[in-house]
C-alpha positions, -999 to 999 in steps of 0.1 A, spaced: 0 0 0 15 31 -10 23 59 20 -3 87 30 0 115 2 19 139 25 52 114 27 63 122 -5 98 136 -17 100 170 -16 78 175 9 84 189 47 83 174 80 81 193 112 86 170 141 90 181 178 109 159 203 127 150 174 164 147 183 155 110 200 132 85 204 102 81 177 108 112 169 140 105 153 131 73 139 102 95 119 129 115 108 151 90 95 118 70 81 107 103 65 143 109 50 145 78 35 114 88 21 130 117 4 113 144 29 132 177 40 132 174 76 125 205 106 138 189 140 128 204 170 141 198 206 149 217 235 190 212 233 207 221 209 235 198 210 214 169 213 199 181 176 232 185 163 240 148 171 202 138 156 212 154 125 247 138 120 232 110 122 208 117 87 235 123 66 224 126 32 188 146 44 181 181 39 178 192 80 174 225 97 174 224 139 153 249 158 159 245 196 122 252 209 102 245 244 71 231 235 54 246 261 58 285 252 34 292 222 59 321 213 86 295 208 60 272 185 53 298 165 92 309 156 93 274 147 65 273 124 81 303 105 116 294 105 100 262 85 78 280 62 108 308 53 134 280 44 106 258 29 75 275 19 56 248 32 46 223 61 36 189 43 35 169 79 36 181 117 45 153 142 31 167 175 60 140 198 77 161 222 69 146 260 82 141 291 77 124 322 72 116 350 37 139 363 25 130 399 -3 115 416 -34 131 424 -21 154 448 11 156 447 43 168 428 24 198 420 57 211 401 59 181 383 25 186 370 32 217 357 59 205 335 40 175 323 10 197 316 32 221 296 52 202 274 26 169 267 -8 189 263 -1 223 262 28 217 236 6 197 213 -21 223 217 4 250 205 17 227 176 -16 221 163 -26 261 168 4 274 150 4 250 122 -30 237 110 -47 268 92 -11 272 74 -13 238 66 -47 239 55 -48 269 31 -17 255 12 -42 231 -3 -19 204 -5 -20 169 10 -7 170 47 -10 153 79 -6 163 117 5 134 141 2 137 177 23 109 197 -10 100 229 -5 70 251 -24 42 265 -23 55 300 -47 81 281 -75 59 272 -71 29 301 -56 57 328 -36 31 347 -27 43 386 2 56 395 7 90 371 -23 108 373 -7 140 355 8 121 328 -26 100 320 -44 137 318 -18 148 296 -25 120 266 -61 116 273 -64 154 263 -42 146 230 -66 120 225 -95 142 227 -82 171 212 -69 149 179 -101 137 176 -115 176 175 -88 179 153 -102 155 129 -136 160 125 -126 196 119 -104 191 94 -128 164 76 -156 192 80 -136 213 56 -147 213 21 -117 206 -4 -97 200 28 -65 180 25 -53 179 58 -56 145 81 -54 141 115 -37 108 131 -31 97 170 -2 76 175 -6 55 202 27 36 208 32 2 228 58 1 252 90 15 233 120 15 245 133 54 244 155 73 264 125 86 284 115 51 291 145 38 298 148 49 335 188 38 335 189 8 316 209 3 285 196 -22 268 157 -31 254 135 -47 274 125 -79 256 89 -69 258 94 -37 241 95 -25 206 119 -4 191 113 30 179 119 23 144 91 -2 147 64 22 159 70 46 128 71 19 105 34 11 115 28 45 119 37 51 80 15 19 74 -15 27 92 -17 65 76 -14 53 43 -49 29 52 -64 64 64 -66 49 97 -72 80 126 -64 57 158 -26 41 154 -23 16 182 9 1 182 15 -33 200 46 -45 215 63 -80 219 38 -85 251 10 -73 245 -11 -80 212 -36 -60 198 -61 -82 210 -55 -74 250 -48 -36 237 -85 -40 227 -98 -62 256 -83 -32 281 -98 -3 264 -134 -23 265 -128 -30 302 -123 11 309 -152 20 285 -176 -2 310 -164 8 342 -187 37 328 -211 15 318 -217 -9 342 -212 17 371 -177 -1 383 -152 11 406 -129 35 393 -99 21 373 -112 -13 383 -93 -34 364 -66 -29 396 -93 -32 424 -84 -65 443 -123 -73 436 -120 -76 400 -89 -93 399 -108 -127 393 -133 -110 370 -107 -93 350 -85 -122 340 -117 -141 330 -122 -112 305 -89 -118 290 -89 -154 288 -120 -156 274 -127 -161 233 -121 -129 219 -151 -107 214 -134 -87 183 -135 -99 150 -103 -99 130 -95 -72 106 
């Protein structure tokens, strides 16, 4: 299947957080692809080393904090003066950890600023550019799964992708409401990958992890299907349990549950029946 019409040579990708991680595996995907490339990052030596390492690509660096719309918006017209255009946005910068639900209050704010706030600048500064170019484009924002099945433990991070997830979804049905519109909206929703965020000291990959090479390359798989929700699996959890966990959240609504009960001690039993069961999904 060929790739979404926006990954095409020639064309520009803006991605933040893009001097490690998936970040710079979209570049190097994108390069390969024949894309000039806008990495963003907050240091500037660490996007100097991300850019050695695309030899061969067209690359400009713009050190930027996520968090500042000011900062956003210089980077959305340092890319339009050297390129005249914005073909994709990858919305990836993040951080971690947050805190629980009352406490590390300065820790929230961090994690607020740079997961939600950032992606809410990105998509401000870029998408009516991107949209009256009239050309095919695409804005990516990296969520999580501890934004749809809110797992205990970091309350402030959870918030932060369960807002990407909601406002990417805006995002979409705006950009679908406009006629002639070009532009597509996607949420990446990676596995556990092993990234220098995630690595909390270790060197090497944990065996149940993915690489971040292997998130992108679905991610440049599932955008040329058209599909809006990217969830990535990993090498222990299929897509089937992804799905079985979602549908457990969705009806602690539903069935008037304990909160997060998939980790109440009363469930426990109840829970692991659920997953052991025949699968309720039917296979794409």
């Amino acid at each position: 299947m060929p790739p979404h019409a926006a990954l095409s040579p020639g064309r520009v990708a803006v991605i933040t957080g893009g001097a490690s991680g998936i970040g710079l595996a979209a570049a190097r995907r994108f390069a390969a692809l024949g894309m000039k490339l806008v990495l963003a990052d907050l240091r500037q030596d660490a996007l100097d080393k991300a850019a050695a390492e695309l030899d061969g690509a067209t690359v400009i660096t713009v050190p930027t904090d996520v968090s500042r719309i000011e900062e956003v918006q210089r980077l959305k017209e340092r890319a339009y003066a050297e390129f005249g255009e914005v073909a994709v946005l990858m919305n990836n910068a993040g951080t971690s950890p947050g805190g629980g639900p009352f406490d590390h209050y300065d820790r929230w704010q961090r994690v607020l600023g740079v997961n939600l706030w950032g992606v809410i600048n990105g998509v401000h500064a870029f998408t009516q550019a991107m949209v009256d170019q009239q050309t095919p484009g695409a804005i990516v924002n990296t969520g999580s799964k501890q934004g749809i099945t809110c797992p205990p433990g970091d309350t402030a991070y959870n918030i932060t992708k369960a807002g990407v997830k909601v406002l990417t979804e805006g995002l979409a049905h705006a950009l679908r409401s406009i006629a002639g519109g070009q532009v597509t909206a996607h949420l990446l929703v990676p596995g556990s990958t092993f990234t220098g965020m995630t690595a909390r000291g270790r060197t090497e990959k944990p065996p149940g992890s993915w690489t971040p090479d292997q998130v992108v390359d679905v991610l440049v798989e599932r955008m040329g299907k058209g599909d809006f929700y990217i969830v990535c699996p990993d090498n222990d959890v299929t897509t089937d349990v992804d799905n079985r966990r979602i549908l457990w959240s969705a009806e602690d609504i539903i069935r008037n549950r304990p909160a997060l009960s998939r980790w109440h001690p009363d469930y426990a039993e109840e829970f692991a029946a659920f997953l052991a069961a025949p699968s309720p999904f039917r296979s794409n």
